[in-house]
N, C-alpha and C positions, 0 to 999 in steps of 0.2 A: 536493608530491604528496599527503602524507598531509590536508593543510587542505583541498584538490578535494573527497578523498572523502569528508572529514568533513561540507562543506557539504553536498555532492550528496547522504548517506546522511538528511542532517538536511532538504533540500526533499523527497526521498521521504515520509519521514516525516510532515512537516508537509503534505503533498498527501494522504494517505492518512486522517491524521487529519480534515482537512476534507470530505474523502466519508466515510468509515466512522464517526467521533465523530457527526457533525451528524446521520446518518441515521436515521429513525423505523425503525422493525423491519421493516414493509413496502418500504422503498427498501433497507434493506438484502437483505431476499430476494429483489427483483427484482437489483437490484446482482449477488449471489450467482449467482442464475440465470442471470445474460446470460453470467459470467466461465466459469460449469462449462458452458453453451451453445457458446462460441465457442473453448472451450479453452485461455483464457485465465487459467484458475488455475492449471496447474500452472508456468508460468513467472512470474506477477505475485505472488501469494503469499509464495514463498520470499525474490522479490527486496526484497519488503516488510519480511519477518522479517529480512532481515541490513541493511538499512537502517536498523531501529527501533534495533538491536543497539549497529550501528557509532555511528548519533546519538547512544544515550545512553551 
């Protein structure tokens, strides 16, 4: 069980790096935009922060 969530915290992780590392400062404010738009940061954020946590 603990290897699941180690992978799964470690694909979060590396999903997130590949949107948020790769993006110019503009995709990231639109990025930003759409997530505090749709409401989708107060759930997606956090789950990011204990995924980065748990991968490293």
């Amino acid at each position: 069980m603990a290897g699941l969530i180690q992978r799964t915290a470690t694909a979060i992780d590396d999903m997130w790096q590949s949107i948020w590392g790769d993006a110019s400062r503009g995709e990231k404010i639109i990025i930003a935009t759409i997530l505090l738009a749709t409401g989708l940061a107060i759930p997606v954020i956090p789950i990011v922060w204990v995924a980065r946590l748990i991968a490293n």
